[in-house]
VEXDREN-2710 file (C-alpha; in Angstrom, 1 decimal):
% VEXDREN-2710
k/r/px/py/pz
1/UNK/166.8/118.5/210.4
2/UNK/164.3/121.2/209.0
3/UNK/162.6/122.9/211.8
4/UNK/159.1/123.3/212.0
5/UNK/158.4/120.0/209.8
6/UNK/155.7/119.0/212.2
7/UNK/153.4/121.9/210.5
8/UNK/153.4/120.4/207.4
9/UNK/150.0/120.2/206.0
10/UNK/148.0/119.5/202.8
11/UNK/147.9/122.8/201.4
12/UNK/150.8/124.2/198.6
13/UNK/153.6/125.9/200.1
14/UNK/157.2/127.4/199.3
15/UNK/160.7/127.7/200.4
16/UNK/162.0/131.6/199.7
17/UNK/165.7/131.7/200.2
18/UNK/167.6/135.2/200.0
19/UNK/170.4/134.3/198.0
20/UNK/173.8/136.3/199.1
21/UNK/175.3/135.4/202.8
22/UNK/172.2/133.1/203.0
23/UNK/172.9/130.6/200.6
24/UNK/176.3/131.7/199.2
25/UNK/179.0/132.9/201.5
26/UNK/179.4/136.4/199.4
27/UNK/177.5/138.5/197.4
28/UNK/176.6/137.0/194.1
29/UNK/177.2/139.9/191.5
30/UNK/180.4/141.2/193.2
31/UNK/182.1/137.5/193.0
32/UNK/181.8/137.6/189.2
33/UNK/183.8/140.9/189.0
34/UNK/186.6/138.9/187.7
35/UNK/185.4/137.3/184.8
36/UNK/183.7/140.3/183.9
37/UNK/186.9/142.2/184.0
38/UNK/188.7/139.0/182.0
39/UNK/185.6/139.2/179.6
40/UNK/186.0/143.0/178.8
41/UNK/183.1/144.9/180.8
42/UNK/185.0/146.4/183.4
43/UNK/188.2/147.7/183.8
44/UNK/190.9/147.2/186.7
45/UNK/190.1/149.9/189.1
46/UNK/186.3/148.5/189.2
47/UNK/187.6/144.9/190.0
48/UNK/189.2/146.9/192.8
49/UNK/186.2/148.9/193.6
50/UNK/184.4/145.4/193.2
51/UNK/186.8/144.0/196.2
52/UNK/186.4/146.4/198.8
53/UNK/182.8/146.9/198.3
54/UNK/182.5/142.9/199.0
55/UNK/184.7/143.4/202.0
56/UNK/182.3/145.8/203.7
57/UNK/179.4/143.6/203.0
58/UNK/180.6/140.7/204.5
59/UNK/182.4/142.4/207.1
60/UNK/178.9/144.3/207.7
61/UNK/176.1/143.3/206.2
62/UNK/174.1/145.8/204.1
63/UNK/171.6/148.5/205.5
64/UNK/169.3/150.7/203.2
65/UNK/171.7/153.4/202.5
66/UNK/174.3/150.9/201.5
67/UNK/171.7/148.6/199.0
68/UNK/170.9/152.3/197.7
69/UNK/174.4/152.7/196.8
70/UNK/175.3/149.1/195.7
71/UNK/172.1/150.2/193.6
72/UNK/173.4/153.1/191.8
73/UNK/177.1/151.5/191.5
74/UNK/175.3/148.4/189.4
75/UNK/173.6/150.7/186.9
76/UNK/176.5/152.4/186.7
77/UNK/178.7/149.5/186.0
78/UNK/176.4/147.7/183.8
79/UNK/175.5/150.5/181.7
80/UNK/176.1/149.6/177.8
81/UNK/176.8/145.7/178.7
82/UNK/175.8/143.1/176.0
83/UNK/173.3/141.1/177.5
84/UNK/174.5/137.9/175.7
85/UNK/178.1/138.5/176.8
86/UNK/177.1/138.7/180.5
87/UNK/175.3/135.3/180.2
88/UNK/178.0/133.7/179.0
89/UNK/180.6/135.1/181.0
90/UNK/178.1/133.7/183.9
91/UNK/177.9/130.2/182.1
92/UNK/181.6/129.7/181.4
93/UNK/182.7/131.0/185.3
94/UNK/179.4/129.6/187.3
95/UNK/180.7/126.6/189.1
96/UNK/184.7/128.0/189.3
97/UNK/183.3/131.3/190.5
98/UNK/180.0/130.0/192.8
99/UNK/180.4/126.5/193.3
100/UNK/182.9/126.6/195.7
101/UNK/180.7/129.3/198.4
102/UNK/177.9/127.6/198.4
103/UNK/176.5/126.6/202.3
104/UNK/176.3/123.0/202.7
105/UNK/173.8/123.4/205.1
106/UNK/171.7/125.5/202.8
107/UNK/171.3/122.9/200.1
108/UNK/170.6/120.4/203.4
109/UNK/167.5/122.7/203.8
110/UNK/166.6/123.1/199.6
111/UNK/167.3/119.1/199.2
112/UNK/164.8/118.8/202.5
113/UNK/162.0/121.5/201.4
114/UNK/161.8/119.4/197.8
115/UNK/161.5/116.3/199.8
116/UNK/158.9/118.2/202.0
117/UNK/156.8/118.9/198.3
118/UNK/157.5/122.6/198.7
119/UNK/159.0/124.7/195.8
120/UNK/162.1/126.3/196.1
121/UNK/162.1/129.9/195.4
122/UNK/165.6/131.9/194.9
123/UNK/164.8/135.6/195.8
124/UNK/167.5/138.1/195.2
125/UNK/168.6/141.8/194.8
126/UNK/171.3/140.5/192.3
127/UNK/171.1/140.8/188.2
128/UNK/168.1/138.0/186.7
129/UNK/171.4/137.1/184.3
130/UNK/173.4/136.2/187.3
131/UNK/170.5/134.5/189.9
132/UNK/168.9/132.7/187.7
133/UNK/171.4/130.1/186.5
134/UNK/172.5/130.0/189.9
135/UNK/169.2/129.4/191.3
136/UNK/169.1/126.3/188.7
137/UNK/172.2/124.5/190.1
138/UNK/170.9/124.7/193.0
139/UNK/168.0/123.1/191.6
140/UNK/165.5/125.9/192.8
141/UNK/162.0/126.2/191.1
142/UNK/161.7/129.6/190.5
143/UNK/163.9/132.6/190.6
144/UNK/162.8/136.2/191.6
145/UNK/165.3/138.6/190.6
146/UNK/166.0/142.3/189.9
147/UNK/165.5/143.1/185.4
148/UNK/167.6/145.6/184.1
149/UNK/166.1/147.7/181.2
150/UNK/167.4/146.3/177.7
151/UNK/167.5/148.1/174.3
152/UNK/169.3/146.8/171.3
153/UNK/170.3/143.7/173.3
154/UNK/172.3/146.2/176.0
155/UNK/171.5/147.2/179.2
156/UNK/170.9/150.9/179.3
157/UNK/171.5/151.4/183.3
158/UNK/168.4/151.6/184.2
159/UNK/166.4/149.1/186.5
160/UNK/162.8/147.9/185.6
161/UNK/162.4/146.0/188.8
162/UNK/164.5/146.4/191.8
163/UNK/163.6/143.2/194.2
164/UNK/165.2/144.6/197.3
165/UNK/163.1/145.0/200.6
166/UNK/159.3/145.9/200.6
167/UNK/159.9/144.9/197.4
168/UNK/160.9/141.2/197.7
169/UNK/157.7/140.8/199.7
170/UNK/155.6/142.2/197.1
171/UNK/157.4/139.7/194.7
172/UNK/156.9/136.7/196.5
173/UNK/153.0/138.0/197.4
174/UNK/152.7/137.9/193.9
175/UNK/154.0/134.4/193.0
176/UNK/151.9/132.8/195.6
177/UNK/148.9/134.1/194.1
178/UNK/150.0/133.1/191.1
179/UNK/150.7/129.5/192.1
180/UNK/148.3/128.8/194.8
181/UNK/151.1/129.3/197.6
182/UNK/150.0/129.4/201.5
183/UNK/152.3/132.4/202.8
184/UNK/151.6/131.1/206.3
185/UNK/152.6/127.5/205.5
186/UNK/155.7/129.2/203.9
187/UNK/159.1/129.3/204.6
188/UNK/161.4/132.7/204.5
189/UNK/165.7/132.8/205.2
190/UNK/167.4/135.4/204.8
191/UNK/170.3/137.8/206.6
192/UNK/169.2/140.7/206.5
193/UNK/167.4/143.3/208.2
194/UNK/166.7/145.0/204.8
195/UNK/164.5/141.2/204.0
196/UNK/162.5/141.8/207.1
197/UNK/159.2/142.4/205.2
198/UNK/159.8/139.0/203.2
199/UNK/160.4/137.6/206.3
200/UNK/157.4/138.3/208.3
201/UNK/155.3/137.6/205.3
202/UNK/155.6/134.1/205.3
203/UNK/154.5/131.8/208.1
204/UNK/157.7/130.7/208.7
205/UNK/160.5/132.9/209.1
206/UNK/164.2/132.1/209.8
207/UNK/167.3/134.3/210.4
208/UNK/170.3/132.8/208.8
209/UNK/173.6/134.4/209.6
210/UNK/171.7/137.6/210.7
211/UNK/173.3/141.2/210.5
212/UNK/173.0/142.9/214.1
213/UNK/169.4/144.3/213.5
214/UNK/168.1/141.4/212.0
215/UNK/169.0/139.3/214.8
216/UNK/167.4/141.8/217.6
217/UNK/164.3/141.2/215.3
218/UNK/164.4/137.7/215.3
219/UNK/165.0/137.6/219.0
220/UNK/162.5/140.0/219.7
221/UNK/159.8/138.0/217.6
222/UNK/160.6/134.2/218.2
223/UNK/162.5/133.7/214.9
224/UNK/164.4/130.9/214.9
225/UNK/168.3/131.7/214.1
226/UNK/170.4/129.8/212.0
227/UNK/174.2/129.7/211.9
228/UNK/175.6/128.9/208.1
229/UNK/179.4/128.1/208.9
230/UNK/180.2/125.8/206.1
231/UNK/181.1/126.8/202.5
232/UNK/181.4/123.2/200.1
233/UNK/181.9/122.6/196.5
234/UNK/178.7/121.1/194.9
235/UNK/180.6/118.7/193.0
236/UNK/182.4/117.7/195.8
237/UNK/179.2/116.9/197.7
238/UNK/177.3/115.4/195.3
239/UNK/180.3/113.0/194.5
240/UNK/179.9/112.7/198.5
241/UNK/176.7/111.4/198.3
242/UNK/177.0/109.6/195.2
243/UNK/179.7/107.7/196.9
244/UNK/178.0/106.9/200.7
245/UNK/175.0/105.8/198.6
246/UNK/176.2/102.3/197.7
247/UNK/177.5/102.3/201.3
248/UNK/174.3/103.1/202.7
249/UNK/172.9/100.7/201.3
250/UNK/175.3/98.0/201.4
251/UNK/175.0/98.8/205.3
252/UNK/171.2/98.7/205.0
253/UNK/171.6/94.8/203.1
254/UNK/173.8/94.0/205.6
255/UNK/172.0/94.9/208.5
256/UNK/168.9/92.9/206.6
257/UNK/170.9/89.9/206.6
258/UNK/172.0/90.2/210.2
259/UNK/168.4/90.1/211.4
260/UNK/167.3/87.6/209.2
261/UNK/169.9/85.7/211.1
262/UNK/169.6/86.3/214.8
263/UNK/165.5/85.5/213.6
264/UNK/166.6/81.9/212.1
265/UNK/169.1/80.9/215.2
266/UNK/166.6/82.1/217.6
267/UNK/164.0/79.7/215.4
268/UNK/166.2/76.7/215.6
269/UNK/166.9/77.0/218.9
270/UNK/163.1/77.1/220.2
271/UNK/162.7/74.0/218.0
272/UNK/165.4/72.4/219.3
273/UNK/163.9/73.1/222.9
274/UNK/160.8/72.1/221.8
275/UNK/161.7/68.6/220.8
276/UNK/163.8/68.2/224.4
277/UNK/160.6/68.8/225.9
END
C-alpha cells in the first residue's frame, strides 16, 4: 500500500527513485563488470577490483569520500570505451545481469505511483548508457543520469554531469520546472545519506534500506523507513501476475454468481411467504 496516498491532489507530481540498493539490490554499473570484461573493455584484475568494490558498498553503503573515489575509478575505467559497444553489451546482458535484483516491492511502489498519475523518475549516479535502459524496463518516465564526455564516439574520462548529491536535487529541481512538477506533492526513496538533499526536496520523502546516517536523519525528521528485503525476476513476476489475472477474475465472476444467487433464493422465498400469508 503506498503511504501517504491520502495527499493526493489535483496538481502534477513525480515519483524520484534512487536507483542502486533502492530499486536494485546492488550497484548498477558494478553488476555489469562481467560482460564488460567478456565484451573486451576491461581486463581481469578490474572485474576483481569491480567485486570487492561492490562488496563494500553493500556491506556499507557509500559516504562522500567513497562516491568521490567510485567517481574517479569510473573515469578511469571508462576511459577510451566505444560508446556503441557499451550499449550493446548493456542490451545483450540487461535482464540476465539486472532482472534478477530488482525489489519486488519497488516495482509494487512504481506500478502504484503510475496508477496514482504520477511520473516515474529514475535518478542515478550510474552511467546514462547503463540507467537508462534500465529505467525503461522498469517502465519509468524519465531517467536522470550522470553523461560522460564523448569524442569520436568514445568516452574520453571525463564527466559532463555528475548527478550525485546536491547535485541530484538540482536535477530533479530542474525537471519539475520543466514539466510542471509540484516538489511538495512529490515523492523521493533513496538509501543514502549522500541523497539527503533530493530527499528533503520533495514533499515526500522516504528512506528505503537506509545506510546508518540516513536513517538517524529519517528518524530525526519523521521520514518514513522502508525495508526492501525481496530481490524477484521481472519475468517471473509479470508471468505471476499474468497468471493470477484470469484467476482473479474467474474468482471475481464467481463471487458475482454467488450473490446473484443468495439474492434469487432469498426472492423466492419472500414470495413463497407472501402467498402463505
Amino acid at each position: 500500500m503506498l503511504v501517504g496516498m491520502e495527499h493526493l491532489g489535483t496538481s502534477r507530481s513525480a515519483a524520484f527513485f534512487d536507483l542502486d540498493k533502492t530499486v536494485i539490490a546492488r550497484s548498477s554499473t558494478l553488476a555489469f563488470s562481467r560482460p564488460f570484461y567478456a565484451g573486451g573493455l576491461i581486463n581481469r584484475r578490474t572485474v576483481l577490483r569491480s567485486a570487492y568494490a561492490q562488496f563494500v558498498y553493500l556491506l556499507g553503503g557509500a559516504d562522500h569520500d567513497q562516491m568521490e573515489r567510485m567517481r574517479e575509478y569510473l573515469s578511469a575505467m571508462c576511459t577510451g570505451w566505444d560508446v556503441q559497444t557499451v550499449r550493446a553489451i548493456v542490451a545483450d546482458t540487461l535482464h540476465h545481469i539486472v532482472d534478477p535484483i530488482v525489489y519486488d516491492e519497488a516495482v509494487t511502489l512504481i506500478e502504484e505511483h503510475r496508477a496514482a498519475g504520477r511520473d516515474v523518475v529514475i535518478v542515478s549516479s550510474s552511467g546514462f548508457e547503463v540507467v537508462e535502459p534500465i529505467g525503461r524496463m522498469l517502465g519509468a518516465d524519465k531517467v536522470i543520469a550522470t553523461r560522460m564526455v564523448v569524442a569520436d564516439g568514445k568516452y574520453t574520462g571525463e564527466i559532463e554531469e555528475y548527478v550525485y548529491g546536491p547535485h541530484k536535487a538540482s536535477a530533479i529541481t530542474d525537471l519539475a520546472a520543466a514539466e510542471g512538477y509540484v516538489l511538495k506533492d512529490s515523492y523521493g526513496y533513496s538509501d543514502s545519506i549522500t541523497d539527503e538533499p533530493m530527499l528533503a526536496a520533495v514533499g515526500h520523502p522516504f528512506a528505503v534500506n537506509p545506510d546508518r546516517a540516513l536513517r538517524r536523519v529519517a528518524i530525526s525528521r519523521d521520514w518514513p523507513v522502508l525495508d526492501f528485503t525481496k530481490p524477484v525476476a521481472l519475468t517471473e513476476r509479470t508471468r505471476f501476475h499474468e497468471v493470477r489475472r484470469p484467476a482473479v477474475a474467474a474468482t471475481a465472476v464467481g463471487a458475482g454468481l454467488a450473490a446473484a444467487g443468495v439474492l434469487l433464493y432469498a426472492a423466492r422465498r419472500r414470495a413463497r411467504n407472501t402467498g402463505a400469508a
